[in-house]
N, C-alpha and C positions, 0 to 999 in steps of 0.2 A: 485842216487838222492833220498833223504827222500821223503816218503808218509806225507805228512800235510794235518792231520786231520782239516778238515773245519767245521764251524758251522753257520748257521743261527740264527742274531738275532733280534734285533727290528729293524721295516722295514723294514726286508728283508737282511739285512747287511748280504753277508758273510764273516765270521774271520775265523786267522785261531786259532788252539791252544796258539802258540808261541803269539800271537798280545793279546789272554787274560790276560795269564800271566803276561806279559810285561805290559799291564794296571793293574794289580790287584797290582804290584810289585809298580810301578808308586803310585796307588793311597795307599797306606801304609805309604813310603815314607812320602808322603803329610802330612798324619794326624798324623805322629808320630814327624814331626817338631809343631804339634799346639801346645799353651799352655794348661796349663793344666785347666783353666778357660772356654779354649775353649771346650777339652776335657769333662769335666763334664758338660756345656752346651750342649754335644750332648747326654751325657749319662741321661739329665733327659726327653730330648726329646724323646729318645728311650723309656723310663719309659711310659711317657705320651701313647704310641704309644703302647705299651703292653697294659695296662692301658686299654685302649678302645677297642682291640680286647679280651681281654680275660675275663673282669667283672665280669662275671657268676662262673667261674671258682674257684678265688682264691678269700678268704675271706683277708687275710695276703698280699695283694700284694697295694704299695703306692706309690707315687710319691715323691721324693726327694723335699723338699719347699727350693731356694734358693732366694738370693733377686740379684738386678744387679746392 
């Protein structure tokens, strides 16, 4: 019988290795069927989302302006 490595995570959940996997695997899937409209809608979210934790940091660092 395999050892499965188990993990605690939010809430108390325990998974095991094999069950992350399988969702990280799942959730790829997902976003590589989005369009590509969709796609650079998350990527300027993520911008924004730099954007605000890093400010101090980078003089050079901007937010994509798209319109919808």
């Amino acid at each position: 019988m395999k050892n499965h490595q188990k993990f605690i995570v939010r809430d108390g959940k325990v998974v095991t290795r094999e069950y992350l996997f399988k969702k990280k695997e799942e959730f790829h899937k997902k976003q590589a069927k989005l369009s590509f409209e969709e796609k650079i809608k998350i990527l300027v979210k993520l911008q924004e989302i730099a954007q605000s934790v890093r400010k101090s940091k980078t003089k050079n660092q901007f937010v994509w302006n798209i319109t919808n």
